[in-house]
N, C-alpha and C positions, 0 to 999 in steps of 0.2 A: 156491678162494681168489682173490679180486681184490683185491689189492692197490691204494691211493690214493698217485700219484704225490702229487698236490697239488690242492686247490680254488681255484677263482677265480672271485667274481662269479656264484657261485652254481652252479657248473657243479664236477664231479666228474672227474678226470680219473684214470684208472685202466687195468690190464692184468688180463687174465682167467689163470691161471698156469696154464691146459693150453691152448693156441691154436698157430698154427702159428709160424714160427720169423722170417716174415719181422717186421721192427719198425712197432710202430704202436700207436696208443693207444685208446680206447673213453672219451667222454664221456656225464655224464647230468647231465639237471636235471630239474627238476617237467615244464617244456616239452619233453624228448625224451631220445631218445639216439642216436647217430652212432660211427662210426668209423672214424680217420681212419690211413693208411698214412703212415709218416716217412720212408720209400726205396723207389725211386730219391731221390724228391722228396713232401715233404708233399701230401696230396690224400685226399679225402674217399672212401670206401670205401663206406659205406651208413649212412643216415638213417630218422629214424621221430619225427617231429614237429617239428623245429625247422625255421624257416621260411631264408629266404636270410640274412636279415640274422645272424641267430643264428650261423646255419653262416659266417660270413664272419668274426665276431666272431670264435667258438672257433678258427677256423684262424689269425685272426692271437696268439690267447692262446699255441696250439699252436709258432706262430713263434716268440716268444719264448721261450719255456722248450724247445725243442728240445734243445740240451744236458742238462740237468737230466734232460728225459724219456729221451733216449737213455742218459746216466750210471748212470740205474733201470733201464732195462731192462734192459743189460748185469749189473749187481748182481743183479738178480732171476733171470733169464735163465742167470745165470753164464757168459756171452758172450765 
């Protein structure tokens, strides 16, 4: 089960529901997919085809909605 926190700009933001425990989220679009750690601090985990700008994009999309993502995970999570 991978749950869709929310879409933006074409980009899928989502959690895989058997992964490990620390917080962080997994992006896709037709141009790739990445995954991005929310603690300590937001930062980029591993990528597979989006170029810099892309990845700079979805980090600051991920900035924004940080609360929102974190509020799902724990919901999801049961945290």
């Amino acid at each position: 089960m991978s749950p869709t926190v929310f879409r933006h700009k074409g980009y899928r933001f989502f959690f895989f529901s058997r992964e490990e425990n620390r917080m962080h989220i997994h992006v896709y679009s037709a141009e790739g997919e990445a995954k991005f750690w929310l603690e300590p601090v937001i930062a980029l985990e591993n990528n597979y085809g989006f170029n810099i700008h892309q990845l700079r994009e979805i980090q600051k999309i991920i900035e924004e909605h940080k609360d929102e993502i974190e509020k799902s995970w724990k919901k999801h999570f049961k945290r």
